[in-house]
C-alpha positions in Angstrom: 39.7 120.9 179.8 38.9 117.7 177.6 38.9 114.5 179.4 40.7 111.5 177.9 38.0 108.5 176.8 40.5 106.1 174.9 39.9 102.0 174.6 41.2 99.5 173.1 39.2 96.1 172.6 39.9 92.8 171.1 37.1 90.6 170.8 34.9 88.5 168.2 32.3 89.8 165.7 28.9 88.6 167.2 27.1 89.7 163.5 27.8 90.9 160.2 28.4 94.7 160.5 25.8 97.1 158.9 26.5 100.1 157.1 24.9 102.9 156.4 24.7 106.9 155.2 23.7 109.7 157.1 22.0 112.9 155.8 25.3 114.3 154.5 26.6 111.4 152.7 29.5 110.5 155.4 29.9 106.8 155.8 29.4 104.9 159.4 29.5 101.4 159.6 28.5 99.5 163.1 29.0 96.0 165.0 29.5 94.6 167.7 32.4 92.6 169.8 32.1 89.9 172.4 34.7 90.2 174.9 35.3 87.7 177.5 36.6 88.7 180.6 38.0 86.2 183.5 38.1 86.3 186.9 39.9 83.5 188.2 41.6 80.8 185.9 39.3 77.9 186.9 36.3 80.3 185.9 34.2 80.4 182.8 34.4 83.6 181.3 31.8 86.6 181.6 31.1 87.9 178.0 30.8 91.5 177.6 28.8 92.8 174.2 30.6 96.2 173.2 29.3 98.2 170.2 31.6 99.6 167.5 31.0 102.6 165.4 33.3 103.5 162.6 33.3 106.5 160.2 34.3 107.4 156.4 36.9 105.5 154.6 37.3 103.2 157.5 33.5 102.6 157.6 33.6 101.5 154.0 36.4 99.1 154.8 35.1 97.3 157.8 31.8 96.9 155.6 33.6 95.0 153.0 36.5 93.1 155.5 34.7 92.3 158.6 32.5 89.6 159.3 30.6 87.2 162.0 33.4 85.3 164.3 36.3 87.4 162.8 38.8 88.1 166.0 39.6 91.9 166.2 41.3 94.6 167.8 39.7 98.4 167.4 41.8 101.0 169.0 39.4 104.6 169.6 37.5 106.6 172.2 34.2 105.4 174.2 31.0 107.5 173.5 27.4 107.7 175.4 24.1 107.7 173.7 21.4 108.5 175.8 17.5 108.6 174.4 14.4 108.4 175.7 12.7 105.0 175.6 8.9 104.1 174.4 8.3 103.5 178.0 9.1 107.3 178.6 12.6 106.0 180.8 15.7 107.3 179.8 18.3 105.1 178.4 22.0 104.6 178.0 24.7 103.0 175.8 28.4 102.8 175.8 29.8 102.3 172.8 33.3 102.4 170.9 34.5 104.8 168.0 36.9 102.7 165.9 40.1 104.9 164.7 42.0 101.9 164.0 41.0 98.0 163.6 43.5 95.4 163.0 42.6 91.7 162.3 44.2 89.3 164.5 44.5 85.8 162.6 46.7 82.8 163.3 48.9 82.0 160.9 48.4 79.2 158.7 51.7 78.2 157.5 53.1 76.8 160.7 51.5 75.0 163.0 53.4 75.5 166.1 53.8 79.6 165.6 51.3 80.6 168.2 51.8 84.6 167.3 49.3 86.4 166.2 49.7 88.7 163.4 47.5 91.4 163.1 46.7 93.6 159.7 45.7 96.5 160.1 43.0 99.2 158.4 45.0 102.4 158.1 43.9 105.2 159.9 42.3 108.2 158.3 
């Protein structure tokens, strides 16, 4: 029985994302999110950093499209990487596999419509 690992993040781009090949020529392209999360409404946000991994086509289009302080939303499924450290310890990372990713701007034609409207990478 497979468990269910879905998320779904909206956050800003803390650095330009990096993309790369592996051994077989597939496409993945990785970044990162800041996430603020509040606790009360008098509070300062807590800022989470969560790590985004996408693959192939979509890979290639978040390596052309995205970009430091651009607002996103990615829609996939949470994966571990565990390694061994230089120090011998064992260590652990959470990250995100980006399905989908949608761009959340403001619009710029009227000042007083507060909706977002997201475009979206197509899913592949």
């Amino acid at each position: 029985m497979q468990n269910v690992a879905a998320a779904t993040i909206e956050g800003f781009v803390t650095q330009n994302p990096v993309l790369k090949k592996t051994k077989t020529g597939k496409s993945v392209c990785t970044f990162s999110l800041a996430v603020n999360h509040f606790t009360r409404m008098d509070d300062n946000p807590k800022v989470s950093f969560i790590e985004v991994e996408t693959w192939e086509r979509i890979a290639e289009i978040c390596s052309e499209s995205v970009a430091k302080g651009k607002r996103l939303l990615v829609i996939g499924g949470l994966r571990q990487d565990r390694w061994e450290g230089k120090d011998g310890k064992m260590q652990s990372r959470i990250k995100i596999v980006g399905n989908e990713v949608r761009f959340l701007e403001t619009p710029k034609k009227k000042q007083d419509d507060a909706e977002m409207q997201p475009t979206e990478i197509p899913r592949t």
